[in-house]
C-alpha positions in Angstrom: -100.4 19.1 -11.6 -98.2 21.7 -10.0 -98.7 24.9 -10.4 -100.8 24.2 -13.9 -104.1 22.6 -14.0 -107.1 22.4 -16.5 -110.2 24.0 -15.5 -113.6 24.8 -17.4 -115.7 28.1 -17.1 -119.2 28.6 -17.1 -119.5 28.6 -21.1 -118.0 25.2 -20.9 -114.9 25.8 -22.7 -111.7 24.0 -20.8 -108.7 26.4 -19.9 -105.4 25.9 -18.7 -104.7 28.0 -15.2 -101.0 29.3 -13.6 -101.8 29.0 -10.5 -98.1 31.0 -9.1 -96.5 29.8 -5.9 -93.8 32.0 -4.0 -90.0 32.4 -5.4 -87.2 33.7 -3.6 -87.8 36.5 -6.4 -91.3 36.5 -6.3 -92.2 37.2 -2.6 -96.0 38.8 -2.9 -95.2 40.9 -0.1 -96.0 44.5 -2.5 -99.5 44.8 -4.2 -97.1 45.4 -7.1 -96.2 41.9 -7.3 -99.1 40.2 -6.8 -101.8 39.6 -10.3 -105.3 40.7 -10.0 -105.9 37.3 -11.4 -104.2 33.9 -12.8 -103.3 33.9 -16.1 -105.9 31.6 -18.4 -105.0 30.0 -21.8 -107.7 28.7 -23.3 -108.5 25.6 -25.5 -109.5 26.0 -29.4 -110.7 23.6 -31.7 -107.6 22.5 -33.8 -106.1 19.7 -31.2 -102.6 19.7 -33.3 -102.0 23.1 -31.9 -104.5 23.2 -28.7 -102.2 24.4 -25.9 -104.5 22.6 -23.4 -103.8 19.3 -25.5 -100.6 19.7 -25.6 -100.4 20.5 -21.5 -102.4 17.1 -21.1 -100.0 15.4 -23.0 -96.9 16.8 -21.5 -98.6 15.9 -18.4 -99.1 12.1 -18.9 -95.8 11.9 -20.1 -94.5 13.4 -16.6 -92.8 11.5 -13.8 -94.7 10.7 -10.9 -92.7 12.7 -8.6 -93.3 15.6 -10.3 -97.0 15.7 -10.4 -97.2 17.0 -6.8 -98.6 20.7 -6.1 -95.1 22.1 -5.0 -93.1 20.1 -7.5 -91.6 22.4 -10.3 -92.3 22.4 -13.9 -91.4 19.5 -15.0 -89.0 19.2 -18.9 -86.2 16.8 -19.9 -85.0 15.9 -23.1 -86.1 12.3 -24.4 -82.9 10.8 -26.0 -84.5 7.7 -26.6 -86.7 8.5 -28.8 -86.2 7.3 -32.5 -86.6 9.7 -35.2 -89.4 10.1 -37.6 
């Protein structure tokens, strides 16, 4: 999904990748600006606090139209939600 998707290394463990896209801030044009590589968060073994489960989640819960490549990152309050 956009500029975030799951992955998984050789060692089998699943990651989470940025995978950046150009900003009117962020133009890549200096070395300076540009990463030696995307940044990785990886998944660990308690799901309640997994950042790659909680990515996956966030991402089914996503409207269609923002599940594109260039579409931006995607939050909105639920008020519809009942509490508890």
């Amino acid at each position: 999904m956009g500029r975030h998707q799951t992955e998984i290394n050789d060692q089998g463990r699943e990651y989470l990748e940025y995978n950046e896209r150009l900003t009117k801030i962020r133009t890549l044009e200096t070395t300076s600006e540009q990463r030696a590589f995307p940044p990785k968060q990886f998944a660990h073994a308690n799901k309640e606090s997994c950042p790659v489960e909680a990515y996956k989640e966030f991402d089914h819960h996503s409207p269609k139209e923002a599940l594109h490549d260039d579409a931006p990152f995607y939050l909105s309050k639920n008020y519809s939600r009942q509490a508890g």
